[in-house]
SETORDREN-426780 format. One record per residue (C-alpha): x, y negated, z; residue in three letters. Coordinates in steps of 0.001 Angstrom, whole numbers, always signed. Example, Ala and Ser with C-alpha at 12.3 -4.5 7.8 and 13.67 -1.06 7.14 Angstrom:
% SETORDREN-426780
ATOM      px      py      pz residuo
ATOM  +12300   +4500   +7800     ala
ATOM  +13670   +1060   +7140     ser
END
This chain:
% SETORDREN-426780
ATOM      px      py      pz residuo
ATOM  +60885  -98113 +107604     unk
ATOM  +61849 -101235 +109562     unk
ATOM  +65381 -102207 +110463     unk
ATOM  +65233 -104468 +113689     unk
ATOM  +67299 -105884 +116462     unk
ATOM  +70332 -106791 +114624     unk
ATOM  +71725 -109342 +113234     unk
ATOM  +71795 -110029 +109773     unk
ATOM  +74685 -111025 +107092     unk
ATOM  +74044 -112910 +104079     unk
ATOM  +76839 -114765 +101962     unk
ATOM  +76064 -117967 +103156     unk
ATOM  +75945 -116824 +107080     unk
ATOM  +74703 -114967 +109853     unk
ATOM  +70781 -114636 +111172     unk
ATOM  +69380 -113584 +113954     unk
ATOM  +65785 -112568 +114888     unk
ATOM  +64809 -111385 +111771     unk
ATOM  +64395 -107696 +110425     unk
ATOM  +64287 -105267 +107254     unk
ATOM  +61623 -103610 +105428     unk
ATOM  +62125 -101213 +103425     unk
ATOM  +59722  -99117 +101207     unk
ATOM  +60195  -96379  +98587     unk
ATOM  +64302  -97261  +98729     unk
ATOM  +64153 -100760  +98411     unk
ATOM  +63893 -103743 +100242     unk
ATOM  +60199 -104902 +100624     unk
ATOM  +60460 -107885 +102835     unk
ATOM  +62715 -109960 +105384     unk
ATOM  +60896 -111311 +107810     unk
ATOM  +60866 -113007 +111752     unk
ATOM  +60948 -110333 +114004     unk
ATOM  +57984 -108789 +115281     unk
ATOM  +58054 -107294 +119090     unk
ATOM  +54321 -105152 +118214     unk
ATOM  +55976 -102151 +116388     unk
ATOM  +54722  -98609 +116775     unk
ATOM  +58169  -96307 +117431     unk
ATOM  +57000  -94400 +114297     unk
ATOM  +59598  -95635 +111145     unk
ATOM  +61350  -98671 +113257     unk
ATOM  +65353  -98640 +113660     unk
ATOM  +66444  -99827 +116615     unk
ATOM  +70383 -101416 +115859     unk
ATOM  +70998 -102438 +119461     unk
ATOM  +72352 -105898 +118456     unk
ATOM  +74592 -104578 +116332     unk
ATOM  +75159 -106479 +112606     unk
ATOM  +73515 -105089 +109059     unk
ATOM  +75128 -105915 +106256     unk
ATOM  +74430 -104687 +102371     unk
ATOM  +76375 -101483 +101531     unk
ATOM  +79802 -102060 +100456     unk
ATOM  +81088 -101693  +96855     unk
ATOM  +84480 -100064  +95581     unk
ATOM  +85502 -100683  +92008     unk
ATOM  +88893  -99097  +92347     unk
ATOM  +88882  -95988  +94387     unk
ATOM  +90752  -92941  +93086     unk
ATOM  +90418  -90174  +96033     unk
ATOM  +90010  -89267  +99649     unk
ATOM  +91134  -86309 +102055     unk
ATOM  +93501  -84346  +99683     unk
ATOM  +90433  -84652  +96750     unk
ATOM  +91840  -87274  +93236     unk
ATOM  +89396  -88320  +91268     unk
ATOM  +90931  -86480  +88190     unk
ATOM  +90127  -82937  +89350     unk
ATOM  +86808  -83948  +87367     unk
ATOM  +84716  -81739  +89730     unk
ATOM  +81576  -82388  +91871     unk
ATOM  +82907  -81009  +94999     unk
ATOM  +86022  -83423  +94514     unk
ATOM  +83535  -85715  +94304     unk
ATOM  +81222  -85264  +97103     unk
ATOM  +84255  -85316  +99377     unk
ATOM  +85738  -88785  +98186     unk
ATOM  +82359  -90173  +98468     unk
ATOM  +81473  -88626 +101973     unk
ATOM  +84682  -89927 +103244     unk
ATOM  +84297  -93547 +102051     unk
ATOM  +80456  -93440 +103293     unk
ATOM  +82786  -93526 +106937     unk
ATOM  +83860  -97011 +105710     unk
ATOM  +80327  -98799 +105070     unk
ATOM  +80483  -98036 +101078     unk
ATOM  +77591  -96945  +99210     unk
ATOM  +77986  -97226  +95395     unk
ATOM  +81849  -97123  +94226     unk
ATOM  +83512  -96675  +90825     unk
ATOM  +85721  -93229  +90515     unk
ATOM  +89017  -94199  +89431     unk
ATOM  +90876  -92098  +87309     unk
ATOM  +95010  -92508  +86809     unk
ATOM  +97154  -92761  +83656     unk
ATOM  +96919  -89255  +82024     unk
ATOM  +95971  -87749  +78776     unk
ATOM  +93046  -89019  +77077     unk
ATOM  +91160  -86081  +76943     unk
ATOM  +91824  -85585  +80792     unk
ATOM  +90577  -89032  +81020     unk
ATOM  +87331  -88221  +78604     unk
ATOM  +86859  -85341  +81534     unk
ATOM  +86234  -87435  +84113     unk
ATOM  +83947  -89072  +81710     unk
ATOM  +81631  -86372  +81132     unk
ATOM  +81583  -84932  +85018     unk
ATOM  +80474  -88253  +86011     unk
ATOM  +77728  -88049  +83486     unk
ATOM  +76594  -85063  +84604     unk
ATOM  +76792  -85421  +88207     unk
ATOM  +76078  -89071  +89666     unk
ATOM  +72667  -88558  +89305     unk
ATOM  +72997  -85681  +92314     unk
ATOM  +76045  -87997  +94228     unk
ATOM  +74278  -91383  +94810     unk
ATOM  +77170  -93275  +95565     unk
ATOM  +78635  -93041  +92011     unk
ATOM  +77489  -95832  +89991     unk
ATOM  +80235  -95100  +87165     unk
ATOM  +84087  -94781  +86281     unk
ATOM  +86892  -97260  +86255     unk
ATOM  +89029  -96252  +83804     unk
ATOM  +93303  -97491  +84895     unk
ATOM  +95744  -96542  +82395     unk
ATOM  +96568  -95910  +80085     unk
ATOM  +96605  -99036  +78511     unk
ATOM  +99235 -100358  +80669     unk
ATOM +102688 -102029  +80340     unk
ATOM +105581  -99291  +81134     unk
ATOM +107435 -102628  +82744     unk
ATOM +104629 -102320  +85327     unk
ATOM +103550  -98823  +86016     unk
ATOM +103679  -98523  +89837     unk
ATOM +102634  -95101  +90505     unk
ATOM +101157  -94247  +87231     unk
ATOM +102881  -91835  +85306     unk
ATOM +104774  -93779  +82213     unk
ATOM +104637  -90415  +80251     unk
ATOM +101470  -91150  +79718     unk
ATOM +101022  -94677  +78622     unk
ATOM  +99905  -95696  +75009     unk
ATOM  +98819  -98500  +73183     unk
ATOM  +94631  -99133  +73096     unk
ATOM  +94544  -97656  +69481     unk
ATOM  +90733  -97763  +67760     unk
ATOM  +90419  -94122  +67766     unk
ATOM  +91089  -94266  +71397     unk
ATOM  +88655  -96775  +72034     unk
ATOM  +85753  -95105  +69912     unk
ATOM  +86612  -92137  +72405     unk
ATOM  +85895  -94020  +75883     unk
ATOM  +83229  -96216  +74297     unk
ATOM  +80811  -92685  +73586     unk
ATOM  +80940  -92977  +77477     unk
ATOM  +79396  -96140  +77719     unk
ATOM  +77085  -95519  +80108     unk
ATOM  +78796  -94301  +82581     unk
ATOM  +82419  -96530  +81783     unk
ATOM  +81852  -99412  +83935     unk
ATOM  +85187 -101084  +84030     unk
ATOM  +88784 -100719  +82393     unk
ATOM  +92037 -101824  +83170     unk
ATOM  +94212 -102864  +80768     unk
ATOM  +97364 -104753  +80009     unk
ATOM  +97071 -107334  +77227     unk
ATOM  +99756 -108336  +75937     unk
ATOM  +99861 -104459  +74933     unk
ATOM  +99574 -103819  +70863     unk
ATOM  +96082 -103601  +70094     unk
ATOM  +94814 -104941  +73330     unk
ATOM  +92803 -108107  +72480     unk
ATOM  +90754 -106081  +70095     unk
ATOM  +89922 -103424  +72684     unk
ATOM  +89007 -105807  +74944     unk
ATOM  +86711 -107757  +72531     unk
ATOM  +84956 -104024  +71881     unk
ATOM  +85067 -103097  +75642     unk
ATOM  +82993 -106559  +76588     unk
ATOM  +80828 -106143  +73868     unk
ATOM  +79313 -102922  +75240     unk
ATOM  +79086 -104491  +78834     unk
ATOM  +82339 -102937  +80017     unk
ATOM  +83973 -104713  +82901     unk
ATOM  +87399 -105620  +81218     unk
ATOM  +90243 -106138  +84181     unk
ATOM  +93785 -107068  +83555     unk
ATOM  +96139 -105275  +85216     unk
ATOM  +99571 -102901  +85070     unk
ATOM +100252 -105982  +82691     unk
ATOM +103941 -107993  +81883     unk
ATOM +101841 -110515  +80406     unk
ATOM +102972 -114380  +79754     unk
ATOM  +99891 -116888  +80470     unk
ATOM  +99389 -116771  +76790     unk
ATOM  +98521 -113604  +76624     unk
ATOM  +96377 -113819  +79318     unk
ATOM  +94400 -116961  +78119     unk
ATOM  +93398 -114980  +74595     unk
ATOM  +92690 -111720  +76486     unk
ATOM  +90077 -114280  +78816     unk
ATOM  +89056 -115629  +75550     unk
ATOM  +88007 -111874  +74264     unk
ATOM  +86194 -111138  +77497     unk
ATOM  +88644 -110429  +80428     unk
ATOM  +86768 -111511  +83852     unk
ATOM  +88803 -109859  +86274     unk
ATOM  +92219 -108758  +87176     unk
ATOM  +93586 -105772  +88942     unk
ATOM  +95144 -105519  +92590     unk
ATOM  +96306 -108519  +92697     unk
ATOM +100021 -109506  +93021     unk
ATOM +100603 -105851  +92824     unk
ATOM +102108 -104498  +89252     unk
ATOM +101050 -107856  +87567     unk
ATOM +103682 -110379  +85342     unk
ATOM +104191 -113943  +87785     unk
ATOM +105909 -116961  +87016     unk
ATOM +109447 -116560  +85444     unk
ATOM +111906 -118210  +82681     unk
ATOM +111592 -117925  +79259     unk
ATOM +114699 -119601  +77760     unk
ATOM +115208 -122522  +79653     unk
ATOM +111701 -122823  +80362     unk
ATOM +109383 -121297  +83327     unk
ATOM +106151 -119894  +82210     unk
ATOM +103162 -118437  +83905     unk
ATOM +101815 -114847  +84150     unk
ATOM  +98995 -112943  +84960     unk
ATOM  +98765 -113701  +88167     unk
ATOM  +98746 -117928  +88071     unk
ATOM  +96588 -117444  +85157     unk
ATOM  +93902 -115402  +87252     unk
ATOM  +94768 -118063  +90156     unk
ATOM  +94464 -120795  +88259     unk
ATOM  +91003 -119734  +86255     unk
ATOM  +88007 -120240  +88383     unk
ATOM  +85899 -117595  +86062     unk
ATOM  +88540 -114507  +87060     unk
ATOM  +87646 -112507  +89374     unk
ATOM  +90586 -111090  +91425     unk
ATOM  +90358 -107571  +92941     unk
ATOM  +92629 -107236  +96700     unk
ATOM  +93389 -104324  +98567     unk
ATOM  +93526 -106002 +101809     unk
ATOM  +94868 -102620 +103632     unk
ATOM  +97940 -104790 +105147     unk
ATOM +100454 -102878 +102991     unk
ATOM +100205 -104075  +99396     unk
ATOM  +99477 -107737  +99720     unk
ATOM +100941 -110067 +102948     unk
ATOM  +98826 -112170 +104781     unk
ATOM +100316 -115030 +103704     unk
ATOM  +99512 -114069  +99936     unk
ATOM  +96065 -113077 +100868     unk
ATOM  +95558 -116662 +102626     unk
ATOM  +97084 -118314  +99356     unk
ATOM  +94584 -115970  +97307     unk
ATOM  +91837 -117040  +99466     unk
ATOM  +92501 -120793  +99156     unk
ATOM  +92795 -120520  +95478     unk
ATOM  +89636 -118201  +94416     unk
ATOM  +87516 -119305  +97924     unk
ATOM  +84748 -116793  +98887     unk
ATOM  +83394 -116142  +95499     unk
ATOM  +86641 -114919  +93331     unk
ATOM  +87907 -112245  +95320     unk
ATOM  +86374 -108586  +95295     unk
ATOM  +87739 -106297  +97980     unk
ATOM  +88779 -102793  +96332     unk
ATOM  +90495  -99817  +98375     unk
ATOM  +92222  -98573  +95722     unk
ATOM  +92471  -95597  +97912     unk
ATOM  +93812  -91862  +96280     unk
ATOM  +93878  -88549  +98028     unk
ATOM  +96014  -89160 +101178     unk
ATOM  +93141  -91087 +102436     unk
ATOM  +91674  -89463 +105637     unk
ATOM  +94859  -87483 +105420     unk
ATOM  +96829  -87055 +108951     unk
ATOM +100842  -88791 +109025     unk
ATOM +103207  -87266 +106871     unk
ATOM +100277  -85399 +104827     unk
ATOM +101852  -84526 +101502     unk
ATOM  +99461  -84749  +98452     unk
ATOM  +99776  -85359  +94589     unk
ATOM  +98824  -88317  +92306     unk
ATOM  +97673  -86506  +88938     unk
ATOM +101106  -84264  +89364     unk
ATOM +103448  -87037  +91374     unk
ATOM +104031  -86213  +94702     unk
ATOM +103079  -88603  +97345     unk
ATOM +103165  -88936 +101129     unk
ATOM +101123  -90502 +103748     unk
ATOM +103532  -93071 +105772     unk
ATOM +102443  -95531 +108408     unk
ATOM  +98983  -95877 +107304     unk
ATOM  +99972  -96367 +103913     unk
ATOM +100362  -93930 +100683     unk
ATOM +103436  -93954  +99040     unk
ATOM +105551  -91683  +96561     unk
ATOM +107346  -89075  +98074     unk
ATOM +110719  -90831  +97037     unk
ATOM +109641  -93858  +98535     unk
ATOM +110270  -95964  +95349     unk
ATOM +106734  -97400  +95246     unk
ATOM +103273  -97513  +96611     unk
ATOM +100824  -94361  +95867     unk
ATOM  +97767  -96656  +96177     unk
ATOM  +95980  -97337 +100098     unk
ATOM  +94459  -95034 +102604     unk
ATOM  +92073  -97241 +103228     unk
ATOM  +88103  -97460 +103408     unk
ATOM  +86350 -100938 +103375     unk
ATOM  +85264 -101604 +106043     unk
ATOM  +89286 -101987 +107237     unk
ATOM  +89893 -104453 +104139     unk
ATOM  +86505 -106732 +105741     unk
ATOM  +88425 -106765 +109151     unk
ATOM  +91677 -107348 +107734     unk
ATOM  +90095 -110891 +106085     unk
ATOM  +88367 -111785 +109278     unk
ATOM  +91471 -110865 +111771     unk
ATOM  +94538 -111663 +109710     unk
ATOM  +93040 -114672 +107351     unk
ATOM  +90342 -115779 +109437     unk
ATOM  +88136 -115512 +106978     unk
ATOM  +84323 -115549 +108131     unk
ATOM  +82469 -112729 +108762     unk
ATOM  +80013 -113103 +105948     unk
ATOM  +82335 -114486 +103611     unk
ATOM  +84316 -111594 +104032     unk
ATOM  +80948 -109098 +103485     unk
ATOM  +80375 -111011 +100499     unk
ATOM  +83765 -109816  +98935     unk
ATOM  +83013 -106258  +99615     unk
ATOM  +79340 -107004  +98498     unk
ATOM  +77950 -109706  +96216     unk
ATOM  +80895 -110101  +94031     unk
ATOM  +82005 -106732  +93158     unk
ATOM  +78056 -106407  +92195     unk
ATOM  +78442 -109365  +89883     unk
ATOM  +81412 -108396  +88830     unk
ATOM  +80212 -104912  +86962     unk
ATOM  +76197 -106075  +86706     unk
ATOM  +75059 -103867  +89629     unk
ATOM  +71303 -106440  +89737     unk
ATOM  +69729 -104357  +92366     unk
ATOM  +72658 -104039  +95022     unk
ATOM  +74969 -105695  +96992     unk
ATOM  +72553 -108456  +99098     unk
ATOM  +70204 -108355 +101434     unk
ATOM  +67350 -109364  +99246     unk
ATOM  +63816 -108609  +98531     unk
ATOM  +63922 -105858  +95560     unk
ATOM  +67343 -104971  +96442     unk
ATOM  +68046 -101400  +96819     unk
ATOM  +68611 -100904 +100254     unk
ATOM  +71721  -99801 +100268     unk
ATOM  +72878 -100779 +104142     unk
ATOM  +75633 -100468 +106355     unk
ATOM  +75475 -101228 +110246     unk
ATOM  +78451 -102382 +111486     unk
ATOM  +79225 -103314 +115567     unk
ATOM  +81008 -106344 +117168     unk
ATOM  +84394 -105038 +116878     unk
ATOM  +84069 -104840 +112970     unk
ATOM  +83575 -100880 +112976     unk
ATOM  +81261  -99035 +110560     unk
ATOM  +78323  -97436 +113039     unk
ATOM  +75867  -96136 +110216     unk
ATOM  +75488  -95586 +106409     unk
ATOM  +72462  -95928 +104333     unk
ATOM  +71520  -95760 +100768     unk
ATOM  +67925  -96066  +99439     unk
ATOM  +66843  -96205 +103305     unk
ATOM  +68219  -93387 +103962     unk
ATOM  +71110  -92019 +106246     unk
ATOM  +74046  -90546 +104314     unk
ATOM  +76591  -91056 +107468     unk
ATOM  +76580  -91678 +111240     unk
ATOM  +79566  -92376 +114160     unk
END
C-alpha cells in the first residue's frame, strides 16, 4: 500500500513530494514520490496532509459510553468515536471509584484490547488524589495509596500504563517508587502539593503531570513566605511532561501560550480528557461514575454547574486549538498529540512517521479537519 500526494508532517516540519509505504502494518519506506504507480494498492490524498495517528492518555468516554462500565461494547463506542478525531491508540481512563471497580476495568481491558486496536492500556485517575482537589471525582471515594492497594493494580501491569496520583498524599512516594519500577507512567495530578513534595515525588519517578492548571496546588503563602506548587514545579522542570486539554474550556489561551513558552514543543502532550457527553447533542444529560453531568456550550460540566465534568472533545480540535489560538506550528502541534505522548508511556513503534513505525495514520485537510483514520494500514474511519 502506498500513501501519495500529500503532504507530510514530521516534528521538525512539513514535506512535500514524498510518499508512504506501508507493508504488513508498518511503515516500510519514505521515499520521493514516484508518478509510475499501477492504481492497484496506491492512496490518492488529494493534497491533503498525513500525519501519525494521534495518541490520548486521558480519555474517559464518548457518546453516553464511561469508561467504567468495564464492557467491550462501551468500549468499541468510545474508541469509534475518537477514531472521528485522528486518534488511533488511547489510554481508557477510569474515575475515582472503588478499587475493585477500578481492578474491573483492569481485567476487561486485558481481555479485550487485543480485539479493539486502539486500546493500548488503562490510565488509572483516582483514587489517590487530594480531597482539596477533586474536581469532578467523587471524594467518597478517595484513599491513601496503601501497599495492599498497590500490589492490587500492579497484578495489572501489563495493561496499567499510567497513574495519577497526588503526592503529597500518605504513602504516595512509595507507590510511586513501585509504580516506576514496573514501567508505569507515574503523573501528578488531583494534587495540593507544595514544590517539596513535588521535587521527592520527581525524585521517585514522577515524569508527568495531569491536566495542567486544572485541580493542581500553584503558588501560595506559607506563613509569611510564598512557596511553589505542582504546577511551577512541572513548569519549572524541563524533564516533566505536562498533559493539556486544549478544548478552549479548561485552560485560557493565555495559560496555554505561557505553558507553551515554558515546556516549548517537546513538554506538552495533548490529552482530551473527554467522558461520556462527548459526541453528545446540547443539553445531553449523562453520568460520571453516578454524578450527573450536562453537556453546555461545547463543554461537560456537572449538572450543578459547580465544576467541569472533563471535555467533549476529540484531538484533532485540541491540534487546531494550538495552531489557531497559540499559533503554534502545525507540526509542532502534531508532535504534542504524537511523539510525546508516545515517549511519554514507551509506545517505540507509534507516534512518527518513521520507517518500522506502525502505521498508524491520520489524514487531515487544510482547514485542520480529520478526513481519514488508519491503523496498521488500514481504514478504521472515513468523513
Amino acid at each position: 500500500m502506498i500513501f501519495t500526494n500529500a503532504r507530510l508532517i514530521f516534528p521538525d516540519g512539513i514535506r512535500d513530494g514524498l510518499e508512504v509505504v506501508v507493508e504488513e502494518g508498518r511503515i516500510a519506506a519514505i521515499r520521493e514520490r514516484s508518478l509510475a504507480h499501477q492504481k492497484h494498492g496506491v492512496i490518492d490524498l488529494n493534497g491533503n496532509y498525513l500525519a501519525p495517528g494521534f495518541i490520548d492518555l486521558h480519555l474517559h468516554g464518548a457518546l453516553g459510553r464511561d469508561t467504567m462500565e468495564a464492557s467491550a461494547e462501551a468500549f468499541r463506542s468510545i474508541c469509534d468515536f475518537h477514531a472521528s478525531g485522528g486518534t488511533t491508540s488511547l489510554l481508557l481512563t477510569t474515575a475515582t471509584a472503588p478499587l475493585n471497580e477500578i481492578v474491573k476495568v483492569l481485567q476487561a481491558v486485558r481481555d479485550f484490547r487485543s480485539t479493539i486496536t486502539p486500546i493500548v492500556g488503562v490510565h488509572v485517575e483516582g483514587p489517590f488524589i487530594s480531597k482539596a482537589k477533586p474536581g469532578a471525582q467523587r471524594a467518597e471515594f478517595i484513599q491513601h495509596p496503601s501497599p495492599s492497594a498497590v500490589r492490587q493494580l500492579i497484578e495489572h501491569v501489563d495493561v496499567l500504563k499510567r497513574v495519577t496520583i497526588a503526592p503529597e498524599l500518605p504513602g504516595a512516594l512509595e507507590a510511586i517508587e513501585v509504580f516506576h519500577a514496573h514501567g508505569i507512567s507515574v503523573s501528578g495530578g488531583h494534587s495540593d502539593a507544595w514544590e517539596e513534595d513535588a521535587r521527592a515525588a520527581f525524585d521517585r519517578g514522577m515524569r508527568s503531570v495531569t491536566h495542567t492548571f486544572n485541580c493542581m496546588s500553584s503558588a501560595r503563602r506559607r506563613d509569611i513566605y510564598r512557596a511553589a506548587g505542582l504546577l511551577e514545579f512541572a513548569l519549572s522542570e524541563p524533564d516533566i511532561s505536562c498533559e493539556l486539554i486544549a478544548d478552549g474550556h479548561h485552560v485560557s489561551p493565555t495559560l496555554m501560550k505561557m505553558l507553551y513558552r515554558a515546556k516549548g514543543p517537546q513538554g506538552i502532550c495533548l490529552v482530551t480528557d473527554a467522558t461520556a457527553g462527548a459526541g453528545l447533542r446540547e443539553g445531553s444529560r449523562f453520568a460520571l461514575f453516578g454524578k450527573d453531568c450536562i453537556v453546555e456550550n461545547g463543554v461537560c460540566l456537572l449538572a450543578d454547574h459547580s465544576a467541569l465534568a472533563g471535555s467533549a472533545a476529540r484531538m484533532i480540535d485540541l491540534v487546531r486549538a494550538m495552531v489557531r489560538e497559540v499559533n503554534v506550528p502545525w507540526n509542532e502541534a502534531v508532535a504534542m498529540a504524537t511523539e510525546n505522548p508516545a515517549h511519554a508511556i514507551g509506545l517505540e513503534t507509534k507516534g512518527r512517521l518513521a520507517v518500522g513505525a506502525d502505521a498508524d495514520l491520520v489524514v487531515l485537510s487544510p482547514q485542520m479537519e480529520a478526513v481519514q483514520t488508519f491503523i496498521a494500514g488500514r481504514e478504521i474511519w472515513s468523513d
